[in-house]
N, C-alpha and C positions, 0 to 999 in steps of 0.2 A: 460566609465570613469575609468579612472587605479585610486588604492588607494596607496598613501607613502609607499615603504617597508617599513619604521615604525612602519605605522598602520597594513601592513599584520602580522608583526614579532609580534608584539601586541595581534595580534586574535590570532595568531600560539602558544605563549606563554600560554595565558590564555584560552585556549582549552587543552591546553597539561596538565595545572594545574589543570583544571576541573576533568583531565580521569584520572591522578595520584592520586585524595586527597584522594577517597573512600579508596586506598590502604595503603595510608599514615596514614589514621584517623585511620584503622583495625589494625595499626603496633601495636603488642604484646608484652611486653617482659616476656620472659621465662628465665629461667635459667638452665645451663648443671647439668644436676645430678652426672653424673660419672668421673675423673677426665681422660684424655689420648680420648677424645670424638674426632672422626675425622668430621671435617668438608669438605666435599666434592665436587668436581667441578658440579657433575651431582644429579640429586633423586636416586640414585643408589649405592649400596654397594659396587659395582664394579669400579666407578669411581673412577679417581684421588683424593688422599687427599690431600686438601689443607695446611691443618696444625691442629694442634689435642688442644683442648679447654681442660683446664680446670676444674674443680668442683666448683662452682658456680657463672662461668662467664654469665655473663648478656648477652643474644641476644634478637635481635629484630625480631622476626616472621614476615615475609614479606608476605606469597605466602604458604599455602600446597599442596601438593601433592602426594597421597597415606599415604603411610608411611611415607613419609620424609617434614621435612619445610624448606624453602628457610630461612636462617638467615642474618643478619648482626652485626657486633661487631667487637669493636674496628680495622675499619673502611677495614677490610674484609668481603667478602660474600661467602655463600657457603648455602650445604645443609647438615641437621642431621638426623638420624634416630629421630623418632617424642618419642618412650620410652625412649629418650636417656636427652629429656627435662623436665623438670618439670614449674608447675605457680609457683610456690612457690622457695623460694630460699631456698638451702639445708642448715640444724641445724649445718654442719660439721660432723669432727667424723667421722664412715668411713661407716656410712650408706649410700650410692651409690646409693642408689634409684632402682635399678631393680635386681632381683635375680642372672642372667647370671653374671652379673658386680662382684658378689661378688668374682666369679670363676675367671676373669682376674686379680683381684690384688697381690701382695705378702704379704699381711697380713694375721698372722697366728693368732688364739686366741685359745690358751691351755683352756682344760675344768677348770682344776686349777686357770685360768684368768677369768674366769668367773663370773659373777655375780649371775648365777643360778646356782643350782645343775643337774638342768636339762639340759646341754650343747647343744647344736648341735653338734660339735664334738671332739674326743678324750673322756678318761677314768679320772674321777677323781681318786685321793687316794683312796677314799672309796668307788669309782665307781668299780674302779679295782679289790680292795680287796673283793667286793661281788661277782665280777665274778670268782675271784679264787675258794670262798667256792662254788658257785655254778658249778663247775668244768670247767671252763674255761679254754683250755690250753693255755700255757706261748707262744706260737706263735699266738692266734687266739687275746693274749691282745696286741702285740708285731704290727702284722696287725694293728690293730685301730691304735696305736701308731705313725705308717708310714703315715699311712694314712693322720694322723695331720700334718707330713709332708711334705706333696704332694703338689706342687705350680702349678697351671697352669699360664702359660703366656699367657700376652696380644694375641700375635700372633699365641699363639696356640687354644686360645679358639676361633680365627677367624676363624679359617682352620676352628674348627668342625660346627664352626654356618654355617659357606656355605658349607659344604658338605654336612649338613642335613637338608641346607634350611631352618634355622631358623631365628626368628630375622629378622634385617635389611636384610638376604638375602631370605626371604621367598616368594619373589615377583614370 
């Protein structure tokens, strides 16, 4: 007895819906912590990027794998390094969520901009001037100085993370 393609297209369809919903029901959303986030053709660092997200654009967690999860968002898919997301949606502001991140942006914050005395980096006024009395010399305050300076670029903090197999390339 043959059945109507109708009826096979019928069981075909709701067979296929059965084996998808588990995946569908598990869909996540996360949010990009870091704003220049590549999202990629493959789970790999190395793959194609498909185009680069945002700071607290919304993806839907499909699929993990390793380190990476299969996303989709506004209505591309691809894959992200998995420290690269957060549950939570980021407060804004330029806390980025992961420490390496800090290192690819061009934001500078003088210890004088600071809120604390106790900076992370560069010399306050009275930072300075205690490093004088304690003999400080005018190059070694001059150093710090630069230092406050020093930008790392996106592309370049890339080179180091796969050279030294860090991060997304530490597979």
């Amino acid at each position: 007895m043959h059945q109507p393609i109708f009826i096979r297209f019928l069981i075909l369809l709701i067979g296929t819906a059965v084996l998808l919903l588990p995946q569908l029901a598990a869909a996540e959303t996360w949010y990009v912590k870091k704003s220049r986030t590549k999202l990629q053709a493959e789970a790999s660092a190395r793959s194609k990027v498909l185009s680069k997200l945002e700071q607290g654009t919304p993806v839907n967690v499909k699929k993990k794998s390793g380190k990476f999860f299969q996303v989709s968002t506004g209505g591309k898919s691809g894959w992200v390094f998995r420290f690269k997301l957060s549950k939570k949606a980021p407060a804004g502001g330029q806390g980025e969520g992961d420490v390496l991140g800090a290192l690819g942006g061009n934001q500078r914050m003088a210890a004088r901009e600071s809120a604390s005395g106790s900076s992370i980096r560069g010399l306050s006024p009275i930072s300075e001037q205690h490093a004088r009395e304690k003999g400080a010399t005018s190059e070694s305050i001059q150093a710090v100085k630069d230092m406050e300076d020093f930008i790392v670029r996106p592309g370049q903090l890339d080179r180091f993370l796969e050279e030294g197999k860090l991060g997304e390339y530490s597979q």
